[in-house]
Backbone as a printed PyTorch tensor [residue, N CA C, xyz], in Angstrom:
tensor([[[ 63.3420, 117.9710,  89.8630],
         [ 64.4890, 118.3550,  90.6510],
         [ 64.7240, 117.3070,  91.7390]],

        [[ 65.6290, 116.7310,  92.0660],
         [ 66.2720, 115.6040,  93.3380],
         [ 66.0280, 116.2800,  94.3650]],

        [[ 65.5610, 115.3990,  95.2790],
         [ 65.3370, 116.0320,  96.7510],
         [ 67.0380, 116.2830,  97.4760]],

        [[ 68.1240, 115.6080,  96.6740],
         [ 69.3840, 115.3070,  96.8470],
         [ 70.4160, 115.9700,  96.4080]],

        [[ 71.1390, 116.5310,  96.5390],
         [ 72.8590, 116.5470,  95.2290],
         [ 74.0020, 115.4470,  96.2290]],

        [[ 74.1630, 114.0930,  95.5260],
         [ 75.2730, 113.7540,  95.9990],
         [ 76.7510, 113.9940,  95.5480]],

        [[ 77.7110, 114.6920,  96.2710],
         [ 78.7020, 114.9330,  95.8870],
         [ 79.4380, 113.7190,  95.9670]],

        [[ 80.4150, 112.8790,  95.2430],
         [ 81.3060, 112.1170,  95.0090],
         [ 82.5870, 112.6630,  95.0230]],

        [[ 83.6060, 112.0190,  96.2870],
         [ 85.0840, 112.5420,  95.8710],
         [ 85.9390, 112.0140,  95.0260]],

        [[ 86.3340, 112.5070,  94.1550],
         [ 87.4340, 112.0130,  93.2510],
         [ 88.4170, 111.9870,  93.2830]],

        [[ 89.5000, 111.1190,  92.9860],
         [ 90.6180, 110.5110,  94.0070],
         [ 91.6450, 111.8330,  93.9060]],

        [[ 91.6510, 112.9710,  93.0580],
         [ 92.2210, 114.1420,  93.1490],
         [ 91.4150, 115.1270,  94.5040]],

        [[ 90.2600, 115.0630,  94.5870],
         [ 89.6850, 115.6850,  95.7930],
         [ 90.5600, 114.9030,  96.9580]],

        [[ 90.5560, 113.3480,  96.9980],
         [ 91.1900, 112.7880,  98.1330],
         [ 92.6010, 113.1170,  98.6290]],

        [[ 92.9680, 113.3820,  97.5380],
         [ 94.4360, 113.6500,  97.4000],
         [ 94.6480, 115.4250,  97.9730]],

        [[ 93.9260, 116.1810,  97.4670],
         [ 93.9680, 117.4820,  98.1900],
         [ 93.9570, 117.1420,  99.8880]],

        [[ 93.1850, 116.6010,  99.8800],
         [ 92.6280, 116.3010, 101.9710],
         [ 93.9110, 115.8820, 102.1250]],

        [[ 94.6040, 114.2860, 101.0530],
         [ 95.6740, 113.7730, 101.8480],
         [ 97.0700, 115.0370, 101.7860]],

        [[ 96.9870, 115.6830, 101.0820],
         [ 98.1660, 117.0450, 101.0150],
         [ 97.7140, 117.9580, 102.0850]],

        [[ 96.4730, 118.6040, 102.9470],
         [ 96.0490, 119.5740, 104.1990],
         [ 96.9620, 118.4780, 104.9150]],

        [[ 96.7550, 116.8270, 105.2630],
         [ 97.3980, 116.1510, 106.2970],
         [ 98.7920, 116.3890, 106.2490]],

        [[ 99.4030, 116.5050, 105.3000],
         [101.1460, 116.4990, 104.8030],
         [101.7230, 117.8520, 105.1230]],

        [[100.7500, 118.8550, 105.6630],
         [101.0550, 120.2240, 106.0790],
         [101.2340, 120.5450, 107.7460]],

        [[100.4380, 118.7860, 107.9870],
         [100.5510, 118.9630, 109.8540],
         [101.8980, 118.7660, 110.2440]],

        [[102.7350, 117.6680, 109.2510],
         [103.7550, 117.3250, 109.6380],
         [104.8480, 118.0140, 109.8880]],

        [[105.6650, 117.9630, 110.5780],
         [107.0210, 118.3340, 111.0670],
         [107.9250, 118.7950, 110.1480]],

        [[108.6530, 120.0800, 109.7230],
         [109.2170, 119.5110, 108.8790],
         [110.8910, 120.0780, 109.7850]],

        [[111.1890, 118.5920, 109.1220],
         [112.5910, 118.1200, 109.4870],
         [113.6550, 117.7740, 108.3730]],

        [[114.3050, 118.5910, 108.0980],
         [115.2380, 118.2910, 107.0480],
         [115.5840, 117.0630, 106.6390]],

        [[115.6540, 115.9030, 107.3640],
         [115.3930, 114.5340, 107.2960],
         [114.7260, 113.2280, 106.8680]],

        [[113.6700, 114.2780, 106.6610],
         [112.3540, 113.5370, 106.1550],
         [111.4410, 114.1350, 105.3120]],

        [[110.2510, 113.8310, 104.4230],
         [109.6950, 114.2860, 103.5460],
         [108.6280, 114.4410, 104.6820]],

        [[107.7270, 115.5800, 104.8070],
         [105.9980, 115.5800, 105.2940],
         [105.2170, 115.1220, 104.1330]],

        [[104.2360, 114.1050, 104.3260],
         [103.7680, 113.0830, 103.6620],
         [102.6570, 112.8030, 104.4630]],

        [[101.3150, 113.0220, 103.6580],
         [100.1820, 112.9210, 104.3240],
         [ 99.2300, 111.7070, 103.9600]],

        [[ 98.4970, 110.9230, 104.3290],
         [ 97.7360, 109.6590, 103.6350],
         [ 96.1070, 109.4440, 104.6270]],

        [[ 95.3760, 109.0250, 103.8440],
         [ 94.2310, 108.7350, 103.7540],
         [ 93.5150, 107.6520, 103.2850]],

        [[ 93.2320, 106.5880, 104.3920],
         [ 92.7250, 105.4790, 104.3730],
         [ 90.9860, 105.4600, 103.6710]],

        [[ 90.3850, 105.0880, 102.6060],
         [ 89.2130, 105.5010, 102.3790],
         [ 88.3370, 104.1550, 101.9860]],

        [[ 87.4200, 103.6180, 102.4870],
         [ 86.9800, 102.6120, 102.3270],
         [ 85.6250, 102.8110, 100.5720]],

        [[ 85.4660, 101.6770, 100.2650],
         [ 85.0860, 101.2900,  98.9380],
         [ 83.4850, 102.9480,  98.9360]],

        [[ 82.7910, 102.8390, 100.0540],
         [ 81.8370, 103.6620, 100.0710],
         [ 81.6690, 105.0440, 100.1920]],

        [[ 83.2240, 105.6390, 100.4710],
         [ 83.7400, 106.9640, 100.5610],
         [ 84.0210, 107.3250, 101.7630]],

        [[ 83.4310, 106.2790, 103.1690],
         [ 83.8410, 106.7690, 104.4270],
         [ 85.5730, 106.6190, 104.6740]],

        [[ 86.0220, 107.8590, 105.3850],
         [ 87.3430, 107.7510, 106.0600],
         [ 87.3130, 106.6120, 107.2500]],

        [[ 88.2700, 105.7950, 106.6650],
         [ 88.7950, 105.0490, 107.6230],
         [ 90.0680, 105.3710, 108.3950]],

        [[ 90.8620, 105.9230, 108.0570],
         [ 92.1860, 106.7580, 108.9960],
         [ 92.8230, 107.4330, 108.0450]],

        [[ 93.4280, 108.6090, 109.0400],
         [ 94.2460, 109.2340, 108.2250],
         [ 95.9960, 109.4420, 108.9520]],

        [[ 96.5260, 109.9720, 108.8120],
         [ 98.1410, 109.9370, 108.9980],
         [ 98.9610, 110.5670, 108.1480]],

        [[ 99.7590, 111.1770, 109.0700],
         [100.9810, 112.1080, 108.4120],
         [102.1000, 112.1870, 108.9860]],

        [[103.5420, 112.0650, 108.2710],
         [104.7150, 111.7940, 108.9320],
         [104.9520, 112.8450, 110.5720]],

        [[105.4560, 111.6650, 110.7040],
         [106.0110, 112.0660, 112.4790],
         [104.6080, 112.5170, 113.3550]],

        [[103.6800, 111.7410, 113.1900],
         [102.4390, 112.5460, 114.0040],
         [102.7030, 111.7490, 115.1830]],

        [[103.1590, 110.9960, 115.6890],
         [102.8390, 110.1670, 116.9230],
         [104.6530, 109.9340, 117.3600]],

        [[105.5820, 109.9350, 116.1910],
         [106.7080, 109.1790, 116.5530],
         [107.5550, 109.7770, 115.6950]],

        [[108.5620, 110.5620, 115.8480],
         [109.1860, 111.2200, 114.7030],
         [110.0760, 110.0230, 113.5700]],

        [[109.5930, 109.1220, 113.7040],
         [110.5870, 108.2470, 112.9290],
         [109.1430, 107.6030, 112.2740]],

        [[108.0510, 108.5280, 112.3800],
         [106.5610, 107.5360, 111.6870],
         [106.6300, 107.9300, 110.7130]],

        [[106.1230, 107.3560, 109.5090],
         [105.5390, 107.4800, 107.9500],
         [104.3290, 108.1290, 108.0480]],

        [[103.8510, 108.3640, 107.0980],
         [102.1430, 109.0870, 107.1920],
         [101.3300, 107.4120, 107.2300]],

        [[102.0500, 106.4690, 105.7150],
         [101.2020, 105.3100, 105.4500],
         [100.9920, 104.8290, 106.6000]],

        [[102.3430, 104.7660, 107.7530],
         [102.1540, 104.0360, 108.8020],
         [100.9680, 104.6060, 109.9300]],

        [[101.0820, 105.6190, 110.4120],
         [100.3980, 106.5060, 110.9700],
         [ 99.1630, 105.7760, 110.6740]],

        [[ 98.3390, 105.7420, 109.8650],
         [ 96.8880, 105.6180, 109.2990],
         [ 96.8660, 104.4000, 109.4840]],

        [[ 97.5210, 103.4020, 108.8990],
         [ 97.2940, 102.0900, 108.7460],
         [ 97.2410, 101.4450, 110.6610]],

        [[ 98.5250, 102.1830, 111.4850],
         [ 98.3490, 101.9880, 112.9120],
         [ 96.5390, 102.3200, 113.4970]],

        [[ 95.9020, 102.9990, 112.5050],
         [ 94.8880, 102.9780, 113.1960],
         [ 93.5450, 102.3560, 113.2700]],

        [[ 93.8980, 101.6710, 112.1250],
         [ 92.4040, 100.4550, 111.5330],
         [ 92.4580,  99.3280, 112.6970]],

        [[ 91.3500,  98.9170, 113.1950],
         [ 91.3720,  98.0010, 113.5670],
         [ 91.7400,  96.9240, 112.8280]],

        [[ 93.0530,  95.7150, 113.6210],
         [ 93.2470,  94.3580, 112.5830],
         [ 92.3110,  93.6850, 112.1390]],

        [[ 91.8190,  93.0640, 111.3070],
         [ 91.0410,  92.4240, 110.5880],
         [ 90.1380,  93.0200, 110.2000]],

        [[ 89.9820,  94.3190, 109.5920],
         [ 89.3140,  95.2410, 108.9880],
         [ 89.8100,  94.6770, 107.4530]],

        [[ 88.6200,  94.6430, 106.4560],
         [ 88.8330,  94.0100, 105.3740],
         [ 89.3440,  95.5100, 104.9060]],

        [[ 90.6820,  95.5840, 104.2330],
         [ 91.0480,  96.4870, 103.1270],
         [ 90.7000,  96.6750, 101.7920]],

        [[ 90.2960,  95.0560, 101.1180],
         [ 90.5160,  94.8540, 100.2020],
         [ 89.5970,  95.5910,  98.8870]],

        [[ 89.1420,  96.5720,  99.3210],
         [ 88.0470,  97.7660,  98.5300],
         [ 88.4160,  99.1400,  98.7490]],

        [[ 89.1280,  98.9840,  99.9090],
         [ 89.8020, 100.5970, 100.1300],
         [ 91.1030, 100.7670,  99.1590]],

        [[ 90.9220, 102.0790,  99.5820],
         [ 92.1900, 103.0220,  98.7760],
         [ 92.7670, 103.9140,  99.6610]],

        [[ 94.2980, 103.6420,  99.6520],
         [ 94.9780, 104.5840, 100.5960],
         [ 95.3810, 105.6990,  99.3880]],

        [[ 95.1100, 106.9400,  99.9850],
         [ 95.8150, 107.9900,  99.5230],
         [ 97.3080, 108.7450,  99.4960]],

        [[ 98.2430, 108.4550,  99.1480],
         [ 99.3200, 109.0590,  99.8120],
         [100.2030, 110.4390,  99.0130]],

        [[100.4850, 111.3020,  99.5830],
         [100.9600, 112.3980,  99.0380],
         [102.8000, 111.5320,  98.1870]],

        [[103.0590, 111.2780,  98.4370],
         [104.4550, 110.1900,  97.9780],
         [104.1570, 108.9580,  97.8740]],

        [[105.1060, 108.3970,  97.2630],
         [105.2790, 107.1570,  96.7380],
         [105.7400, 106.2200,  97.9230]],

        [[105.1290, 105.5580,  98.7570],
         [105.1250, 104.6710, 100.2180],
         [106.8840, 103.8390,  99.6690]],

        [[107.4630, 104.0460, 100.8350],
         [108.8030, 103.8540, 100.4870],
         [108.9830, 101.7950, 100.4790]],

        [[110.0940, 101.8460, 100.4240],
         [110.4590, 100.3990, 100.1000],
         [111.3920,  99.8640, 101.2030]],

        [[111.9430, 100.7610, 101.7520],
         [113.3990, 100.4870, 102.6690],
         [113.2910, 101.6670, 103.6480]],

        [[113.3620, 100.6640, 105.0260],
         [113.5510, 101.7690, 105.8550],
         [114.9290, 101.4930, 107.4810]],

        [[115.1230, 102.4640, 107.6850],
         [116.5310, 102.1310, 108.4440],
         [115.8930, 102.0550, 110.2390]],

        [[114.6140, 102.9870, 110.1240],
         [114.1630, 103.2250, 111.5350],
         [112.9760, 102.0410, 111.8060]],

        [[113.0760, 101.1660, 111.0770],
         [111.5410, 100.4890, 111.4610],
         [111.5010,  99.0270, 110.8100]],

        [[111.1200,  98.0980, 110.9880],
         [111.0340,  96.5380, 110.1440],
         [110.6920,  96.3840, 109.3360]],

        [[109.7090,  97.1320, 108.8520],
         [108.7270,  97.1990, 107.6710],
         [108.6710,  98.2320, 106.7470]],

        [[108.5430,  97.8410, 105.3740],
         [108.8750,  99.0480, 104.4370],
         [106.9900,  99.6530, 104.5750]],

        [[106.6110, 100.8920, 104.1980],
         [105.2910, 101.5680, 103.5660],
         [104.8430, 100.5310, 102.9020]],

        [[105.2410,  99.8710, 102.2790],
         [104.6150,  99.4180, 100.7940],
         [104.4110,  97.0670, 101.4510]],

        [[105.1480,  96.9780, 102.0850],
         [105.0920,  96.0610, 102.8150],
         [103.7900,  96.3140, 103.4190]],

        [[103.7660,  97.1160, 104.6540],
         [102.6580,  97.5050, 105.0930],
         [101.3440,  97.6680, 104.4520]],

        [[101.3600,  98.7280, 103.2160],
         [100.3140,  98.3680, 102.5200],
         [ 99.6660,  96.7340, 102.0890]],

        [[100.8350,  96.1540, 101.7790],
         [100.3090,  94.9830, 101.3280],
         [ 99.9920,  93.8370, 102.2770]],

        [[100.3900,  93.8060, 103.5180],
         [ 99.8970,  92.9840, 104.8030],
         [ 98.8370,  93.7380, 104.8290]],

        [[ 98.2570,  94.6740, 104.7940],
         [ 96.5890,  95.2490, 105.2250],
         [ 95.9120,  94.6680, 104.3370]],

        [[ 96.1040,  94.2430, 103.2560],
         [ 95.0950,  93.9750, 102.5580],
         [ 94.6840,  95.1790, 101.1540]],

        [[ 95.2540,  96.0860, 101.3560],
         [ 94.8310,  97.0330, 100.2940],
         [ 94.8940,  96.8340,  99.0420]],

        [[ 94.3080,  96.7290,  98.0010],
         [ 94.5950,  96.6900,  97.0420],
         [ 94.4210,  97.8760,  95.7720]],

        [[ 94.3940,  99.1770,  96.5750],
         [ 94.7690, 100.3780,  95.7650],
         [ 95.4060, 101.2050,  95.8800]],

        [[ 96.4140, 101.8940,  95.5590],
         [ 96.7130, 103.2010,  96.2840],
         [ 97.3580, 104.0460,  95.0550]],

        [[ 96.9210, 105.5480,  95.8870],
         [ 96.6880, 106.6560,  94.6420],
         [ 98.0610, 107.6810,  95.3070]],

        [[ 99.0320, 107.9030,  94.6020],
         [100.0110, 108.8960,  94.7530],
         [100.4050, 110.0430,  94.2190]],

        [[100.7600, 110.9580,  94.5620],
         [100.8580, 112.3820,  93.2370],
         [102.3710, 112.3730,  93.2550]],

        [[103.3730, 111.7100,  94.0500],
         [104.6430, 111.9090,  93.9440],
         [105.7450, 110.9170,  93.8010]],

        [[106.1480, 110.3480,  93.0950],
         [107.1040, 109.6410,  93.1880],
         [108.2980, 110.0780,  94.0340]],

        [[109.2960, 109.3390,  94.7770],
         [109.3520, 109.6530,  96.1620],
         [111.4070, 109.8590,  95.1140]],

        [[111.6580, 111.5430,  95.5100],
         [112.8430, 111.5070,  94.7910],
         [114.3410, 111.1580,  95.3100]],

        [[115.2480, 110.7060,  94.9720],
         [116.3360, 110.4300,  95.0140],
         [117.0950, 111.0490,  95.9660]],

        [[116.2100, 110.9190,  97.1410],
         [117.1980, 112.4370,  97.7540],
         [117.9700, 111.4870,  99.7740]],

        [[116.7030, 110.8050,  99.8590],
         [117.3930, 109.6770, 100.8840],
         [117.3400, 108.4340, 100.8040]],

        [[116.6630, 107.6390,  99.5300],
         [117.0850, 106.0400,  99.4810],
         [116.0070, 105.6360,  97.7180]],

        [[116.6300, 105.1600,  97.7380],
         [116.4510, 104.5270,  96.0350],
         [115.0140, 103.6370,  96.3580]],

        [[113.5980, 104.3450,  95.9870],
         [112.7500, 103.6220,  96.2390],
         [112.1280, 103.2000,  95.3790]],

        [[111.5770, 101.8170,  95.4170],
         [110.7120, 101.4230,  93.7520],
         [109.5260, 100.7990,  94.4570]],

        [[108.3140, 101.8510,  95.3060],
         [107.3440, 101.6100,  95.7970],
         [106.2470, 101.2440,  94.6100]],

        [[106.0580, 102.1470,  93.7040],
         [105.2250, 102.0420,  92.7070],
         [105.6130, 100.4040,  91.9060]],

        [[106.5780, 100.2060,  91.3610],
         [106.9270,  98.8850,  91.0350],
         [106.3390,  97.7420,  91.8620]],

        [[107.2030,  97.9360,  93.6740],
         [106.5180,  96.6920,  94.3980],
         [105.0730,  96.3040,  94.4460]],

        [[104.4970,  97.7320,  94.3970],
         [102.8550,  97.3820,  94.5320],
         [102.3580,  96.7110,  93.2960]],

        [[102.8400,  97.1860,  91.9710],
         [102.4110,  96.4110,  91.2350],
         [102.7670,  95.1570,  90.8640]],

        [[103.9820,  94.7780,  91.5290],
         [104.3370,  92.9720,  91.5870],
         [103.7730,  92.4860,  92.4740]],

        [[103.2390,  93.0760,  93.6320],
         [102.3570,  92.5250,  94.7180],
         [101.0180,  92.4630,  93.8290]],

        [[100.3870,  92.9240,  93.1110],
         [ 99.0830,  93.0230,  92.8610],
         [ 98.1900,  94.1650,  92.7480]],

        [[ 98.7350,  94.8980,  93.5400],
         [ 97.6310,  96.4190,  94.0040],
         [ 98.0480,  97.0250,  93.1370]],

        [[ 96.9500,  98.1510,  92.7780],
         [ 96.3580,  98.8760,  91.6340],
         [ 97.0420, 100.0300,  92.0100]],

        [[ 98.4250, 101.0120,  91.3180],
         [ 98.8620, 102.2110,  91.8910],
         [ 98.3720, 103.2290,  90.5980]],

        [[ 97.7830, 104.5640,  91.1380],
         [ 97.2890, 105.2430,  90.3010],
         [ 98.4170, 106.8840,  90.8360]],

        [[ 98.6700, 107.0310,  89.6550],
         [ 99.3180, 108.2450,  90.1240],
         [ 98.3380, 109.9690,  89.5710]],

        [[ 98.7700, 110.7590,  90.1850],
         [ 98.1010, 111.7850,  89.6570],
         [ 99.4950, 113.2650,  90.0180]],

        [[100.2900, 112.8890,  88.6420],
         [101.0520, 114.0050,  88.4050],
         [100.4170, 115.6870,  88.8120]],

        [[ 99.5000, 115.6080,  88.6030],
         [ 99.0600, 117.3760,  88.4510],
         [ 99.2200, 117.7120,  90.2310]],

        [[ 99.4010, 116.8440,  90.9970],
         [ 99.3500, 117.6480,  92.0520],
         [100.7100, 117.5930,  93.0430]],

        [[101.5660, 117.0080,  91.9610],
         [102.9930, 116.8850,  92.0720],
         [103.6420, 118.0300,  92.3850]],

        [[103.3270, 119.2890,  92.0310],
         [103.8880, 120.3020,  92.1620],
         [103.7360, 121.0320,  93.6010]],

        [[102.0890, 120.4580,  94.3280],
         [101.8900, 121.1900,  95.9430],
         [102.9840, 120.3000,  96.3740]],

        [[102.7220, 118.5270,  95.9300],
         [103.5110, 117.9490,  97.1190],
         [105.1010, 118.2110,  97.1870]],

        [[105.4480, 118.8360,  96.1220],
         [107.1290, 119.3390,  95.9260],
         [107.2090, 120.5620,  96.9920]],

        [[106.0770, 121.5950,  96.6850],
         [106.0220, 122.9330,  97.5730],
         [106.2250, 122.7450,  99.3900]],

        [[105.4130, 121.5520,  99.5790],
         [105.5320, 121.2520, 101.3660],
         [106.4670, 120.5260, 101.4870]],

        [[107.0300, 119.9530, 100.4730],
         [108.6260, 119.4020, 100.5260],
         [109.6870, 120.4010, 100.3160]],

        [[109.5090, 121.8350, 100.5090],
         [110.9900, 122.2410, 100.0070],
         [111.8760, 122.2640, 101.0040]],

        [[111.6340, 121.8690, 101.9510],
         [112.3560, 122.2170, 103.5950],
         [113.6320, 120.9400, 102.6820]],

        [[112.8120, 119.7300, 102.3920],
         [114.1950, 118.4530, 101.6170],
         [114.7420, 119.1350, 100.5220]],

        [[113.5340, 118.9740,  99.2500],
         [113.8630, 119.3430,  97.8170],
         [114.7040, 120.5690,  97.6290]],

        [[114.0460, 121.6050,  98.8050],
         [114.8930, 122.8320,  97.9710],
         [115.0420, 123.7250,  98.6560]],

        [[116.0650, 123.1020,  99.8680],
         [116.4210, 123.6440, 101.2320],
         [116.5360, 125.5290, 101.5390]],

        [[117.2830, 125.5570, 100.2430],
         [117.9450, 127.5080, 100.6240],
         [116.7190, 127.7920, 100.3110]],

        [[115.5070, 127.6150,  99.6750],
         [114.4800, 127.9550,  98.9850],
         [112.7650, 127.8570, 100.2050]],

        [[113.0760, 127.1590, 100.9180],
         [112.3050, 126.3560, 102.0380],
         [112.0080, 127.5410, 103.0450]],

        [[110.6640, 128.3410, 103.1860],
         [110.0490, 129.3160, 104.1450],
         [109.6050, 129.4250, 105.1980]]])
């Protein structure tokens, strides 16, 4: 018998944690609540973030990524994000996915492709012309639709 049980999270466990963060957020008819989770190669949290936590015009990606110290090597971590890190933004210089890729990241795991509802985004595409590894995980597409209905499915939204 192991003197041990090590539990390992699996990037669907990560993704649950990054969806509890996407529940802190605000919700504002305006914006999607969108939660993310910075996780380095060994399983420690390196930051986490969720829209409008500091600045109502913040991203979740941004949120988290504002909190690494600069020159923190990314290049083994994996950001978690409940959506697809956008491409274009009207409130800020930098797209999500820009951002991702100035940190250095070269993974990130999403359950939502980010829908048609305030700007035509092809985050998943950029990351993979940048290089970084995007892994999606449909099955949990359906919570991140549920804390989105305040956007997706307004008369429906509790």
């Amino acid at each position: 018998m192991p003197d041990r049980i090590e539990s390992v999270a699996t990037d669907a466990d990560w993704m649950d944690a990054a969806i509890t963060f996407s529940k802190l957020a605000p919700r504002v008819g305006d914006r999607y609540a969108v939660g993310a989770i910075v996780v380095d190669y060994d399983g420690s949290i390196l930051a986490t973030g969720y829209t409008g936590e500091t600045d109502p015009h913040e991203h979740a990606e941004e949120a988290a990524l504002a909190k690494i110290a600069p020159g923190t090597d990314l290049s083994r971590a994996t950001i978690y994000t409940t959506m697809e890190p956008c491409t274009s933004r009207r409130s800020r210089p930098a797209s999500c996915t820009e951002l991702v890729v100035a940190a250095g990241l070269r993974r990130v795991v999403l359950a939502l492709r980010e829908p048609l509802v305030f700007a035509d985004c092809d985050g998943v595409g950029t990351l993979v012309r940048a290089g970084v590894e995007v892994v999606e995980l449909p099955g949990q597409a359906g919570e991140v639709r549920a804390v989105n209905a305040h956007v997706l499915s307004p008369g429906q939204a509790g």
